[in-house]
Each structure stands twice: as C-alpha cells, then as structure tokens.
C-alpha positions, 0 to 999 in steps of 0.5 A: 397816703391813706389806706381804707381796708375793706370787708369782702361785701363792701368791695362791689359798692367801693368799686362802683364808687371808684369807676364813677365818683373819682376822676383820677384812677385810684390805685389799689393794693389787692393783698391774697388772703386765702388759698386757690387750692379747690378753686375753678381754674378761671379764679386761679388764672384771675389770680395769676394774671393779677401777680398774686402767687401766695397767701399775704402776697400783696400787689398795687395796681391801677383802679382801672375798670378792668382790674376792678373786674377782676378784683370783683370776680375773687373778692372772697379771696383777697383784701382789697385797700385804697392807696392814695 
C-alpha cells in the first residue's frame, strides 16, 4: 500500500493526473481536516455526501471523476492521499 500526502495546491494537478494517466480507478483517502463551521451550505453538503462528519474523520473512495470533483470543490478543507 503506498500513501502520498498532498499539499492542498497540489490536489487540482494529481486529480487531473489521476482521470488521465491511470487506467484502473485509484482509490482515495479524503481525511477532513478543517471545520464547516462559516461555510456555503453547497461545501457543507459536499462534505456530507462525502461521509466527512468531523475534523480527522477520514474516509476511502474510488477515484472516480465525479468524486475527484468533489474533492477539487473543498480542497482547502481536507487532505487528500493515494491508497494503492
């Protein structure tokens, strides 16, 4: 299993990398890192429909583009790394 832990810029390039380079769907381990408290409601719902419920909750998903979109849309909130 390898983990590669990523800067919040960086998380824009390495989704892009992923929907293009890989063939297989990576899986993702998105870790909440900072609080909704004083979000828009659409982050807080983002958040949710993740699984992300606290701070250092951590959760593993598919690397599906739609997910990665999600991921992209509260990326100053959460950590993102690559499970293999």
């Amino acid at each position: 299993m390898m983990r590669i832990l990523l800067q919040n810029e960086e998380v824009f390039l390495w989704i892009k990398f992923i929907t293009v380079n890989l063939k297989e769907m990576a899986k993702v381990k998105v870790t909440q890192v900072r609080s909704v408290i004083r979000r828009p409601g659409d982050q807080k719902r983002t958040m949710v429909a993740l699984g992300l419920n606290g701070i250092n909750q951590s959760v593993e998903h598919e690397g599906t583009p739609q997910i990665l979109g999600m991921v992209n849309k509260i990326k100053h909130l959460v950590s993102v790394e690559e499970v293999k």
